[in-house]
Steps between C-alpha positions, in 0.01 A plus 500: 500500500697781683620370872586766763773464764524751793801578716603736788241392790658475838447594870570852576376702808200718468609826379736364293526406114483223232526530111315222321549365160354322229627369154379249257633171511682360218402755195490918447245618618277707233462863593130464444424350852279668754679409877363500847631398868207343733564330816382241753497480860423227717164416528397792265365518109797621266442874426651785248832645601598757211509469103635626169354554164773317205688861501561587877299783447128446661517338858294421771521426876303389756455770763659248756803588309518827383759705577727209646508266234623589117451277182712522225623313189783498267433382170843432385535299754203335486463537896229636737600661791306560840654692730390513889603748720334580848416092525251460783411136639153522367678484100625140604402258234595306226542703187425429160543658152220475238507606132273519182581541150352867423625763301336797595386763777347181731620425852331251673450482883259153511647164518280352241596792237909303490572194323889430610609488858787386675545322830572740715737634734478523911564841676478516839484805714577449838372774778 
C-alpha cells in the first residue's frame, strides 16, 4: 500500500506562486509509478491538474493550466513537484496527488485510472 503526503499549499494573492509536493509515506518510492495532481473546489467534482509518466518524460496538463502551472518529479528523491505561478482565484481548491504503479509510456488524466492518493493539501488564492 503506497500512502501519499502533500505539502506547500497556502494562501497567496492571485498572481502570485505556490510549489506543491508529494512523497510517499513511510517507504521509497519505486521509480515505476505513474503521478498526477487533481484538485477540488467547493461545491465542484475533483478534476485533472497535470501528470507524469514513471520517467518525467511524457506529461500532460489541463488547458486550465498550461502555461502557468509546471509538473515535475525527482526520482531520487522520490518527490513530485507542482509548481504554480500566475495563481488566479478560480485555481482555489484542495489539492491532491494520485499515483499508479506503471512502468511505461502511460500518463493518466482520469481519476478512476489511480489507485494511491493522498489527502490533500488547501491552496487558496485570494483576489
Amino acid at each position: 500500500q503506497v500512502q501519499l503526503v502533500e505539502s506547500g499549499g497556502g494562501l497567496v494573492q492571485a498572481g502570485g506562486s505556490l510549489r506543491l509536493s508529494c512523497a510517499p509515506s513511510g517507504r521509497t518510492f519505486s521509480r515505476a509509478y505513474a503521478m498526477g495532481w487533481f484538485r477540488q473546489a467547493p461545491g465542484k467534482e475533483r478534476e485533472f491538474v497535470a501528470a507524469t509518466n514513471w520517467s518525467g518524460y511524457r506529461i500532460k496538463y489541463a488547458e486550465s493550466v498550461k502555461g502557468r502551472f509546471t509538473i515535475s518529479r525527482d526520482n531520487a528523491k522520490n518527490t513530485l513537484y507542482l509548481q504554480m505561478n500566475s495563481l488566479k482565484p478560480e485555481d482555489t481548491a484542495v489539492y491532491y496527488c494520485a499515483a499508479e504503479n506503471r512502468y511505461d509510456e502511460w500518463v493518466g488524466a482520469r481519476q478512476d485510472e489511480y489507485d494511491y492518493w493522498g489527502q490533500g493539501t488547501q491552496v487558496t488564492v485570494s483576489s
